[in-house]
Residue, then its C-alpha position, 0 to 999 in steps of 0.5 A: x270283235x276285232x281282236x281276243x286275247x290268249x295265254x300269251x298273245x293278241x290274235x287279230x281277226x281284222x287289220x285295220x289303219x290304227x293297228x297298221x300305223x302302229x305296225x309301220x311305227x314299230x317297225x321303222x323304229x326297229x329297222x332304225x338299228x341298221x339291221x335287216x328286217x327278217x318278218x315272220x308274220x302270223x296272220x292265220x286267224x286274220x279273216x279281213x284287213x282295210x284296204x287303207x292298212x294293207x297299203x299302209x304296210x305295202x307302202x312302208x316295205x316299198x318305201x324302206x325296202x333296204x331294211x327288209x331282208x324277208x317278209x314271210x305271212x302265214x295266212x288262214x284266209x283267202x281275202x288275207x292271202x290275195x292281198x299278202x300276194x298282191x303286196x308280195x308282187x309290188x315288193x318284188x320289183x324292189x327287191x324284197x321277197x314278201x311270200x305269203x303261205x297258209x301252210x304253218x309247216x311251211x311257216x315254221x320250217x322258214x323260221x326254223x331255218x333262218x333261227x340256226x343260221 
């Protein structure tokens, strides 16, 4: 299965190009407010991704990059983690910092920060 449900929330084990245009939707809806975009992603559980999705996200970040102030991705896999890399090289020359992380520590240490300013 793609996906299963928990008390609180969807976890997503496969990302694939329906579920990014939703993402993409969502999100532009969202940066539409003229706020930046501080992302804090939690792909821990996220074993793959279509090629087709992690474009779709990349380009979207590229395209709006003044709507992004951060994008932070915790990954659990190393598929995932090559590709939040890969996107994280293309947004850098942009200006947005995209990092990836398989460190939940790390992961919630970066909200944790952003949260008590």
């Amino acid at each position: 299965p793609h996906s299963y449900a928990q008390p609180d929330q969807v976890v997503v084990t496969h990302l694939d190009l329906d579920l990014a245009t939703q993402l993409r939707d969502a999100t532009l809806k969202f940066g539409a407010r003229g706020v930046p975009i501080l992302c804090m992603i939690d792909w821990e559980a996220m074993g793959k991704y279509d090629a087709a999705a992690r474009q779709i996200l990349t380009q979207m970040v590229l395209t709006n990059h003044r709507l992004f102030r951060e994008v932070h991705v915790l990954t659990g896999s190393t598929v995932v983690s090559v590709g939040v890399s890969t996107a994280g090289l293309a947004t850098s020359l942009v200006g947005v910092e995209l990092a990836g992380t398989t460190s939940r520590a790390e992961f919630m240490s970066k909200l944790a920060a952003h949260q008590a300013r």
